[in-house]
The first five atom37 places (N, CA, C, CB, O) and aatype in JSON, in Angstrom:
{
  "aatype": [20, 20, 20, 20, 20, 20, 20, 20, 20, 20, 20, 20, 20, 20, 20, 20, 20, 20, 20, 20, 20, 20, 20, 20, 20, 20, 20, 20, 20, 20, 20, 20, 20, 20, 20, 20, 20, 20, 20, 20, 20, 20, 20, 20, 20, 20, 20, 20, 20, 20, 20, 20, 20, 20, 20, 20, 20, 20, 20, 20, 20, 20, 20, 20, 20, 20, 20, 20, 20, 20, 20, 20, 20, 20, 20, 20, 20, 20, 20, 20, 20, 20, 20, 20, 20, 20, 20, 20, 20, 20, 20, 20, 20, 20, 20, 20, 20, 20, 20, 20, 20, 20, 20, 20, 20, 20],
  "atom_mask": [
    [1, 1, 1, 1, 1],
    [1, 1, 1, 1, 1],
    [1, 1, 1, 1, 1],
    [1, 1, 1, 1, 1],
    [1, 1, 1, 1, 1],
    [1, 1, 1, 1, 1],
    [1, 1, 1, 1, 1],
    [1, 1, 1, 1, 1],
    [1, 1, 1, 1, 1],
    [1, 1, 1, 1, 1],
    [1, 1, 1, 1, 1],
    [1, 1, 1, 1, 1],
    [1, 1, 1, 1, 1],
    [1, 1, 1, 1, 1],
    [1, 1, 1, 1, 1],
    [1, 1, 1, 1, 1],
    [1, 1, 1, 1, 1],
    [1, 1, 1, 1, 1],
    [1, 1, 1, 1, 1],
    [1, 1, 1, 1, 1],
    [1, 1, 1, 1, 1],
    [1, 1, 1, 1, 1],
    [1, 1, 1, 1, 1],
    [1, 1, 1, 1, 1],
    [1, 1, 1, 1, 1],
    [1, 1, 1, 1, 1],
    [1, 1, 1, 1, 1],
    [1, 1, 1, 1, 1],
    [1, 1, 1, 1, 1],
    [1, 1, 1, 1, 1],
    [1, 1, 1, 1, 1],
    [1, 1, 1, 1, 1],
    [1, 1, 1, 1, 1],
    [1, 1, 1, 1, 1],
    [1, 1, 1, 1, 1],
    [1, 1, 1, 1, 1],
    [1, 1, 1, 1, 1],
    [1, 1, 1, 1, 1],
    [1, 1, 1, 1, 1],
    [1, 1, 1, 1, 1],
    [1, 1, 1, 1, 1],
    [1, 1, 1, 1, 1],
    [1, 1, 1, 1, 1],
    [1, 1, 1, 1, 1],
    [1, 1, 1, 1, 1],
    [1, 1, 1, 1, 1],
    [1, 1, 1, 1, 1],
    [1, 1, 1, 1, 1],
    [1, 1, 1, 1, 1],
    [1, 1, 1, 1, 1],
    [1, 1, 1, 1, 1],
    [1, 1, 1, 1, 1],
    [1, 1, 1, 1, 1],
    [1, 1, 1, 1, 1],
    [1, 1, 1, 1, 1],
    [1, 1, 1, 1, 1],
    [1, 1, 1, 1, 1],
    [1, 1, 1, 1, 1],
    [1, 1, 1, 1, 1],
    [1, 1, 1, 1, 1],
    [1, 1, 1, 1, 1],
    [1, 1, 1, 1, 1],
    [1, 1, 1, 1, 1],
    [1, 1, 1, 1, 1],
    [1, 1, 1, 1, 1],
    [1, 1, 1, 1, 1],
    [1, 1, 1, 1, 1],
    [1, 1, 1, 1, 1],
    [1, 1, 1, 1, 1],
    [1, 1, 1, 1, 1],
    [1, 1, 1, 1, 1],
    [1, 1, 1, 1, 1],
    [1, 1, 1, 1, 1],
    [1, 1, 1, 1, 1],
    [1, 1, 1, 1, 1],
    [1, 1, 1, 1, 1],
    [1, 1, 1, 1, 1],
    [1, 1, 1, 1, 1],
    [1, 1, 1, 1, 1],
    [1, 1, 1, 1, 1],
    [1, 1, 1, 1, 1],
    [1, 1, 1, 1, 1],
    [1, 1, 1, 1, 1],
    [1, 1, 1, 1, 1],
    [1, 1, 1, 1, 1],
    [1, 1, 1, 1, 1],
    [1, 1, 1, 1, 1],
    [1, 1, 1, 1, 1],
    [1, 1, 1, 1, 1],
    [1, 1, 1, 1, 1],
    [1, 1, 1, 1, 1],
    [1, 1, 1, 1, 1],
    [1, 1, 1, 1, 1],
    [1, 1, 1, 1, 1],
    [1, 1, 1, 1, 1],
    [1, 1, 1, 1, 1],
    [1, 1, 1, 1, 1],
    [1, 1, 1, 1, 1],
    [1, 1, 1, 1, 1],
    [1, 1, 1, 1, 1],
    [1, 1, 1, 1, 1],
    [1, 1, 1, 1, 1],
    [1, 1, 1, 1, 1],
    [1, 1, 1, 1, 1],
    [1, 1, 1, 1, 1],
    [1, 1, 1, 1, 1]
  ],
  "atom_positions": [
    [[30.75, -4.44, -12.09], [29.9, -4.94, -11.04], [29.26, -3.79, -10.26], [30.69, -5.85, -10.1], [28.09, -3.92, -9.91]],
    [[30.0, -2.56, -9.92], [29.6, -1.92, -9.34], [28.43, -1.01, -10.03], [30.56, -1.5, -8.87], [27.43, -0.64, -9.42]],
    [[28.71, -0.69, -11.4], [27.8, -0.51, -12.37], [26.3, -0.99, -12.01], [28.32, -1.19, -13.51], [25.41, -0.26, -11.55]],
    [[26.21, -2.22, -12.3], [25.23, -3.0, -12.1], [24.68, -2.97, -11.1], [25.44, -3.96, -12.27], [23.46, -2.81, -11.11]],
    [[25.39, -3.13, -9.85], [24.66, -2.53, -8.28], [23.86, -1.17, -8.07], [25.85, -2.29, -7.2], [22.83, -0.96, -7.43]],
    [[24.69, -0.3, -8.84], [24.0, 1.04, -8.71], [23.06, 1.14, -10.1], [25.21, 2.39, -8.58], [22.46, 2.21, -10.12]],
    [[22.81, 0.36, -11.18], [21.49, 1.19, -11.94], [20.81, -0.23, -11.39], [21.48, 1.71, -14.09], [19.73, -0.24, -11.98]],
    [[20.85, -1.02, -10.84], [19.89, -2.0, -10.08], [19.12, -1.32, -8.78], [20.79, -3.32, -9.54], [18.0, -1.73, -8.5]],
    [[19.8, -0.19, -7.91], [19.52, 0.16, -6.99], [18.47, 1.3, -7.66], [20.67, 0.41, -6.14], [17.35, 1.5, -7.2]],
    [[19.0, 1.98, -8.77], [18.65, 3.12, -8.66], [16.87, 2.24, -9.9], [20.18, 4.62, -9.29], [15.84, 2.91, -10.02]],
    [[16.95, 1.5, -10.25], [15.87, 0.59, -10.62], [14.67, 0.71, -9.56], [16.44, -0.91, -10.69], [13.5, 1.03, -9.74]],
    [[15.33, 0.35, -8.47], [14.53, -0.14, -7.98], [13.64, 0.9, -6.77], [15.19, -1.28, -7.62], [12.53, 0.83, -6.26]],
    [[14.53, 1.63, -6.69], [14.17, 3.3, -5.89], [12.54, 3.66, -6.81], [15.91, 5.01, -6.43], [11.35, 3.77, -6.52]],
    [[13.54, 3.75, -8.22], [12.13, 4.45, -9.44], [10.68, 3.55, -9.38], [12.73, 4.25, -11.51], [9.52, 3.97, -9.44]],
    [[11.12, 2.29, -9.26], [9.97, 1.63, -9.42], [9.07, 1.3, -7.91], [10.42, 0.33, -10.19], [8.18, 0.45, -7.97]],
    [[9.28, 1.86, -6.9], [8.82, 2.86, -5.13], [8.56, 3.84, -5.31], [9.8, 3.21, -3.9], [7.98, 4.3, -4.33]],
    [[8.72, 4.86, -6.47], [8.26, 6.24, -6.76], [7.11, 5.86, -7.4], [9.19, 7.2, -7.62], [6.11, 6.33, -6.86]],
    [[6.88, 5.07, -8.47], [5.86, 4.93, -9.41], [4.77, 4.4, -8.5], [6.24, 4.01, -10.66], [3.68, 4.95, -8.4]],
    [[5.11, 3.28, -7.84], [4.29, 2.7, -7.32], [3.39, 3.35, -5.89], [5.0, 1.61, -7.17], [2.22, 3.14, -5.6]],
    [[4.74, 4.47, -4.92], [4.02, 5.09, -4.51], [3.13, 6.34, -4.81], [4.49, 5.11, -3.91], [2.41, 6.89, -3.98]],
    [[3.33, 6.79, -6.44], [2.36, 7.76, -6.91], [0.93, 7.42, -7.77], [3.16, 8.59, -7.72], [0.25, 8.07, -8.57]],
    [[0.83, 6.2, -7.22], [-0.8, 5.53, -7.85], [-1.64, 6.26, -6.31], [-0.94, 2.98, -8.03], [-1.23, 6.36, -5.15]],
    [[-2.94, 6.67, -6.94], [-3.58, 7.11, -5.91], [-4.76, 6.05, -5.3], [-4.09, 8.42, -6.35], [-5.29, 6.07, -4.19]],
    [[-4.93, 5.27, -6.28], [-5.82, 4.29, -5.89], [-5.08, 2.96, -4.88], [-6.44, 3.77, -7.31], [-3.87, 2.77, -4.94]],
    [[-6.22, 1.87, -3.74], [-5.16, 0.86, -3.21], [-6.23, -0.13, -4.11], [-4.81, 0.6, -1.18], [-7.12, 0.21, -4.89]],
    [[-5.85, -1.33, -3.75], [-6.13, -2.85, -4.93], [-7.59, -2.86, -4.18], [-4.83, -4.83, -4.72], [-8.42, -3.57, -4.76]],
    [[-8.05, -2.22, -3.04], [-9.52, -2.65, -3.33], [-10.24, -1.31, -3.64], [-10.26, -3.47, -2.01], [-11.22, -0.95, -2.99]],
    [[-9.7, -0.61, -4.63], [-10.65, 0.5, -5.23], [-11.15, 1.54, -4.72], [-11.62, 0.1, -5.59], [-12.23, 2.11, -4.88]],
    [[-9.73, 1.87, -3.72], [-10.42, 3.18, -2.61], [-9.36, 4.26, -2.9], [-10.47, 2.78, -0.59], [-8.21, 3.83, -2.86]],
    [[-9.48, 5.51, -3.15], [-9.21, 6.56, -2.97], [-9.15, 7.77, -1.82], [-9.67, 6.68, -3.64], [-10.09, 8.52, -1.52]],
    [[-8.06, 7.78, -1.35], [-8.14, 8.61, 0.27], [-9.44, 7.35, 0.88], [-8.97, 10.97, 0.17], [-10.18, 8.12, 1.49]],
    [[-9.65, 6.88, 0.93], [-10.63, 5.68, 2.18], [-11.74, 5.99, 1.91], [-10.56, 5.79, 3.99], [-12.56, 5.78, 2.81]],
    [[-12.21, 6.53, 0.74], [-13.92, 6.45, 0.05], [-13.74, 5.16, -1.15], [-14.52, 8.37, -1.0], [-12.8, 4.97, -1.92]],
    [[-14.55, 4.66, -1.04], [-14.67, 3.43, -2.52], [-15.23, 4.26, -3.23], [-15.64, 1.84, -2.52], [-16.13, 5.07, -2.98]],
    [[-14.41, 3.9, -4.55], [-14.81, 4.15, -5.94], [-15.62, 3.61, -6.48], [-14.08, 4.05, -6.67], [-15.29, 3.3, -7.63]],
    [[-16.7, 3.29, -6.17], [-17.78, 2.94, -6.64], [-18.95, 2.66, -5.57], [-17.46, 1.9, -7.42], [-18.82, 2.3, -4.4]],
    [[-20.32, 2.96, -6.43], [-20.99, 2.96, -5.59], [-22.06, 4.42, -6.23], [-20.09, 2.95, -4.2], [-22.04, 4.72, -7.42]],
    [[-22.81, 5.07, -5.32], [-23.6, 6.44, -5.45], [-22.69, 7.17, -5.66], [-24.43, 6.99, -4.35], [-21.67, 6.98, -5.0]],
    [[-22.72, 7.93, -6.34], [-21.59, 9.5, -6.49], [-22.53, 10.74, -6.6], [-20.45, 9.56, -8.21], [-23.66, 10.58, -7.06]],
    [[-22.08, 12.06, -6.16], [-22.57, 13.01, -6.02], [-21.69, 14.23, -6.34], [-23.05, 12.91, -4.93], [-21.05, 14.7, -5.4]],
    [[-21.59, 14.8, -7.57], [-21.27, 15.74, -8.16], [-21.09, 17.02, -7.38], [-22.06, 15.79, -9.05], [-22.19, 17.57, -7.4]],
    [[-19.96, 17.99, -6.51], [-20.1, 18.75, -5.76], [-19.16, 19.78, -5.94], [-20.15, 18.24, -4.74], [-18.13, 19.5, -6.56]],
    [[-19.35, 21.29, -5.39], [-18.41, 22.37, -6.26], [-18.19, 22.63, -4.62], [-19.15, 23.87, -7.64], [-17.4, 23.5, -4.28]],
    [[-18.65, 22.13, -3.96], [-17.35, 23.0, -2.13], [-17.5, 21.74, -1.66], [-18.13, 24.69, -0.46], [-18.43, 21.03, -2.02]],
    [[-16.43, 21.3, -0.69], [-16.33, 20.01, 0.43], [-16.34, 18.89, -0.47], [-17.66, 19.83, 1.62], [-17.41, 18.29, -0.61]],
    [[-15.31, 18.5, -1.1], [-15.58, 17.18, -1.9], [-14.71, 16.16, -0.71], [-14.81, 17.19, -3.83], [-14.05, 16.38, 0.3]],
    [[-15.12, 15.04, -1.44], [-14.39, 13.89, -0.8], [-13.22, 13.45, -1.42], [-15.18, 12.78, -0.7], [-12.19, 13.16, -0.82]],
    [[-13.42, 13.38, -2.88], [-12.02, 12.93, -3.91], [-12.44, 14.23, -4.68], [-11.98, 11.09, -5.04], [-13.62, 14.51, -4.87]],
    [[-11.03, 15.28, -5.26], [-11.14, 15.13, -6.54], [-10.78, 15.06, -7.65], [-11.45, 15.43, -6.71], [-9.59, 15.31, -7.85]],
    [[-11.63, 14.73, -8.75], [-11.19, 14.37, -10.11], [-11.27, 15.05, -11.43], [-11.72, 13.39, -10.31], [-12.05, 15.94, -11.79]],
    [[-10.15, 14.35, -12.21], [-10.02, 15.41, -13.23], [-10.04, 14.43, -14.65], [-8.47, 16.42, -12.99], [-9.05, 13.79, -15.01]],
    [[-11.31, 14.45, -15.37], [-11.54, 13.79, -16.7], [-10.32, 13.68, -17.75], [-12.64, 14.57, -17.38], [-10.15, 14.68, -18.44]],
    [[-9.46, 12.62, -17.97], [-8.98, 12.77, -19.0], [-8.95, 11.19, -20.1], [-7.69, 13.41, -18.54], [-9.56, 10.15, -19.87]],
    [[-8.05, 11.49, -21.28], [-8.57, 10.37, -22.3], [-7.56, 9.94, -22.17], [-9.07, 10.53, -23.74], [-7.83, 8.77, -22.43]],
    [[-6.25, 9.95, -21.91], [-4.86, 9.05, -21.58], [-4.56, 9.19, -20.47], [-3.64, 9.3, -22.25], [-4.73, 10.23, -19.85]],
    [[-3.79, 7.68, -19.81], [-2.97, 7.43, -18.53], [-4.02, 7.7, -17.56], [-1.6, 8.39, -18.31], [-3.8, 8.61, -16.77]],
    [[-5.42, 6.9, -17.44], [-6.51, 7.4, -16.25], [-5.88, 6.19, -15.25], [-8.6, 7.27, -16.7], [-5.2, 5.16, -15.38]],
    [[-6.54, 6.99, -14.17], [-6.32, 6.02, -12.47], [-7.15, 4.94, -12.48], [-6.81, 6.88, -10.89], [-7.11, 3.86, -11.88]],
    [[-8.18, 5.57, -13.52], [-9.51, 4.36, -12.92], [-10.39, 4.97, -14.25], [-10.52, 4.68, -10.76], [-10.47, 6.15, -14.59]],
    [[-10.81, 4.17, -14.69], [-11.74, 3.84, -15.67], [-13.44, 3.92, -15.06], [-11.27, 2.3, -16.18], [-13.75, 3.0, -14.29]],
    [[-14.37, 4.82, -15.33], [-15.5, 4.55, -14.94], [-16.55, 4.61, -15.59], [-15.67, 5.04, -14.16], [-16.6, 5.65, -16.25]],
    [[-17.52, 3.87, -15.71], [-19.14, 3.37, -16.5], [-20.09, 3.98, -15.38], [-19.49, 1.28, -16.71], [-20.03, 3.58, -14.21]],
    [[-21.16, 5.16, -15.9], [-21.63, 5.27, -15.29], [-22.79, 4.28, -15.44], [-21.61, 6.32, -15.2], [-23.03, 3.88, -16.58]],
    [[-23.98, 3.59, -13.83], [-24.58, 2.93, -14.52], [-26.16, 3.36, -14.06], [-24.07, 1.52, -14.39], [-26.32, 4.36, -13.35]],
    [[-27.04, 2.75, -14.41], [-28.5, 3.22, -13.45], [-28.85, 2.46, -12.29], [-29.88, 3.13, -14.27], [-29.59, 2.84, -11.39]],
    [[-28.04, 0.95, -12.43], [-28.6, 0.46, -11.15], [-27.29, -0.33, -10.56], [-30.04, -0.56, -11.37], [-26.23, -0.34, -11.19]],
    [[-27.45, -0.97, -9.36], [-26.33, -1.95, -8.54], [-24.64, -1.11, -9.22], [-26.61, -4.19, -9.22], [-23.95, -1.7, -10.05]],
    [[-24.37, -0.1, -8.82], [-22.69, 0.31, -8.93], [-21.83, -0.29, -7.89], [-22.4, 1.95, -8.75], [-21.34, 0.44, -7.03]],
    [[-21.52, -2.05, -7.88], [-21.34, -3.11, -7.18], [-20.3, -3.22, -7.09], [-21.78, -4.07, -7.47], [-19.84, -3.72, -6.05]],
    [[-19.13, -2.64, -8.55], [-18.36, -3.15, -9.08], [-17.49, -1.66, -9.17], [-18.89, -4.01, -10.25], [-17.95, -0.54, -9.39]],
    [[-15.93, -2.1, -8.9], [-14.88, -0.89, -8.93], [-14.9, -0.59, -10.62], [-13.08, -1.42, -8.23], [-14.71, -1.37, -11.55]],
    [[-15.34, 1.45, -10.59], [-15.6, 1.87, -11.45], [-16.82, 2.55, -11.91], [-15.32, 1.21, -11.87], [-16.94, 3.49, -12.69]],
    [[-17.75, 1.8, -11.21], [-19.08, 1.99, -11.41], [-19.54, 2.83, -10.68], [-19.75, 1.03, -11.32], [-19.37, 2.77, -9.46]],
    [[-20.31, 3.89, -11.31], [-20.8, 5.14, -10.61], [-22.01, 5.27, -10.82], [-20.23, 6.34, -10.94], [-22.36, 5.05, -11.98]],
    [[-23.17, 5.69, -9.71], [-24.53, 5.82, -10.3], [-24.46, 7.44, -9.74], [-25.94, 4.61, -9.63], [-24.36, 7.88, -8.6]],
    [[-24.53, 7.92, -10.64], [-25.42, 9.13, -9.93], [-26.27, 9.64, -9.5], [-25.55, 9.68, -10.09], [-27.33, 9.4, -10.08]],
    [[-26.34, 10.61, -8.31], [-27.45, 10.78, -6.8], [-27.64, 12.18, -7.07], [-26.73, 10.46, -4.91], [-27.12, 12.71, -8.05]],
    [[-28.3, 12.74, -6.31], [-28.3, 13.97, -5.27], [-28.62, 13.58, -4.03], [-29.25, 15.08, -5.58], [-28.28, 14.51, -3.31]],
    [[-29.11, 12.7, -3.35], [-29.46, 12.12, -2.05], [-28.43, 10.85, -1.54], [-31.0, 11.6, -2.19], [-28.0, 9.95, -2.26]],
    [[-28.26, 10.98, -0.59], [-27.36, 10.09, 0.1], [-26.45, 9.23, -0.77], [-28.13, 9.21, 0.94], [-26.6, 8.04, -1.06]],
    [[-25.39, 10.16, -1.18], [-24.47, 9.6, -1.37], [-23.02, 9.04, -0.53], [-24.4, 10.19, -2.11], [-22.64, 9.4, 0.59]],
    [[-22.24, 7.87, -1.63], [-21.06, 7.28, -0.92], [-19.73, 7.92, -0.95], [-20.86, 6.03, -1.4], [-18.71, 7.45, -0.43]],
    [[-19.82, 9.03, -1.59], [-18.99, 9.68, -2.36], [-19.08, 11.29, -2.92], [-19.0, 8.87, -3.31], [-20.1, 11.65, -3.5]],
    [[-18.37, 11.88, -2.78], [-18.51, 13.56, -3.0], [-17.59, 13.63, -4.01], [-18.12, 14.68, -1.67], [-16.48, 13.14, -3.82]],
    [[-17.93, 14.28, -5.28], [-16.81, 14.37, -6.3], [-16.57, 15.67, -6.61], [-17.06, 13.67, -7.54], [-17.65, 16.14, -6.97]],
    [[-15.96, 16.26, -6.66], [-15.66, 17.86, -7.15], [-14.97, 17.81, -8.64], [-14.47, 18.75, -5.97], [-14.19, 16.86, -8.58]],
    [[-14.9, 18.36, -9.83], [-14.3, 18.26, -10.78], [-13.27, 19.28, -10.8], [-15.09, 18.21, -11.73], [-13.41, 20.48, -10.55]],
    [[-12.07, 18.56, -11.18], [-11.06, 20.04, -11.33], [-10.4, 19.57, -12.44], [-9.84, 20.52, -9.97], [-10.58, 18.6, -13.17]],
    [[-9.35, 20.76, -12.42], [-8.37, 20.88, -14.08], [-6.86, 20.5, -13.06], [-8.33, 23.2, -15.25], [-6.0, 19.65, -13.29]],
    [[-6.92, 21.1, -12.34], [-5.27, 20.67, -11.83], [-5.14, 20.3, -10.55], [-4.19, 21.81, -11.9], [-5.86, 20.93, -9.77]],
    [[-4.42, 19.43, -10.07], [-3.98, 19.18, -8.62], [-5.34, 18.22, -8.12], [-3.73, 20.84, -7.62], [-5.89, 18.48, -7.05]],
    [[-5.77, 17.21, -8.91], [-6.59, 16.02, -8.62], [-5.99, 14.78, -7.68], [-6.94, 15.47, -9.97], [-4.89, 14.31, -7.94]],
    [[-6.6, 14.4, -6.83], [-6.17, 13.21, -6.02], [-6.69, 11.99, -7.2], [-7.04, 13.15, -4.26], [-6.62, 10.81, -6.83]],
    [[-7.11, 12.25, -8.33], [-7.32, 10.78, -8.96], [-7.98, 11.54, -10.42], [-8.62, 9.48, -7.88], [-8.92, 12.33, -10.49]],
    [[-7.17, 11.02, -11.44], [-7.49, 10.48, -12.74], [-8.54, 9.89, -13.51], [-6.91, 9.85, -12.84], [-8.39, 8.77, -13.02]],
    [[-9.5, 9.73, -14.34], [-10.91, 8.97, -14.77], [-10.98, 9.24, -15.8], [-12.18, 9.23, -14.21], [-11.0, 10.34, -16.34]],
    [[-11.03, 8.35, -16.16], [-11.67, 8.39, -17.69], [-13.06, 7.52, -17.95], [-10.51, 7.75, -18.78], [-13.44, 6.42, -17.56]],
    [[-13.56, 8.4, -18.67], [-15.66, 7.7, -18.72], [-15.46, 6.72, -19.87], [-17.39, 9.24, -19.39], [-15.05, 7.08, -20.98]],
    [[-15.91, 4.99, -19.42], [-15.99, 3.88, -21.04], [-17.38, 3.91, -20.61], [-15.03, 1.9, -21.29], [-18.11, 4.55, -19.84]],
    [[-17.45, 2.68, -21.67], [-18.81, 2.18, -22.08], [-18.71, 0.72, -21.3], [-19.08, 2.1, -23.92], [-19.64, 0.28, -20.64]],
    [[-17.58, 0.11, -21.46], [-17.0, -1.11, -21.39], [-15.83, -1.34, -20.57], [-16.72, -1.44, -22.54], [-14.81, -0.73, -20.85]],
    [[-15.83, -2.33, -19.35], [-14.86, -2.46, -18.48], [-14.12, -1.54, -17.89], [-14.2, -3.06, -18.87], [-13.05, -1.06, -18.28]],
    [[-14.8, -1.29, -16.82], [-14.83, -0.06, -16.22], [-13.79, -0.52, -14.99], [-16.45, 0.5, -15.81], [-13.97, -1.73, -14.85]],
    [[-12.87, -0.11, -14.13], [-11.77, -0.49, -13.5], [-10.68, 0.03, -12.82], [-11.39, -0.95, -14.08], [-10.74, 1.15, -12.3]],
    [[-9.65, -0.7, -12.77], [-8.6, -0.17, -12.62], [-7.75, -0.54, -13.74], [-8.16, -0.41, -11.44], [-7.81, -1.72, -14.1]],
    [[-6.9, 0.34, -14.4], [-6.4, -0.33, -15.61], [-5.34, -1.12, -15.86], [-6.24, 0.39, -16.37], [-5.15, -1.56, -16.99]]
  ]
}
């Protein structure tokens, strides 16, 4: 019994780690910028940044040309953007990977 109490506890600790190391919240915001919308490509003062990869992404994104309405969807700017993105290799506040198709949270 006591067994069971402690890998139930220790269950449930791990699954408060996982959950508090998602960087995104359920309405598609990162640090309190939405993920979607205008984006603007930037190398000093970003707002989020992100690091391209092809497994385990935070968020799935389609870039599109018009209405980026929808979590995921990125249009790209140089003028008034919703969003500042910096690209990096290590120590990213968020994950992405570029589809074609159903663009999201995964």
């Amino acid at each position: 019994m006591k067994r069971f109490l402690l890998l139930s506890a220790t269950l449930l600790l791990l699954s408060f780690t996982f959950i508090a190391d998602t960087p995104l919240t359920k309405d598609c915001k990162c640090k309190d910028f939405k993920m979607y919308g205008k984006v603007k490509f930037v190398n000093n003062f970003p707002d989020v940044k992100v690091q391209f990869v092809e497994n385990f992404p935070d968020l799935k994104v389609k870039y599109v040309e018009h209405f980026p309405d929808e979590c995921g969807e990125w249009q790209i700017v140089e003028n008034f953007p919703d969003v500042k993105i910096q690209i990096v290799e290590n120590f990213p506040d968020l994950k992405v990977k570029i589809v074609n198709n159903f663009p999201g949270i995964p």
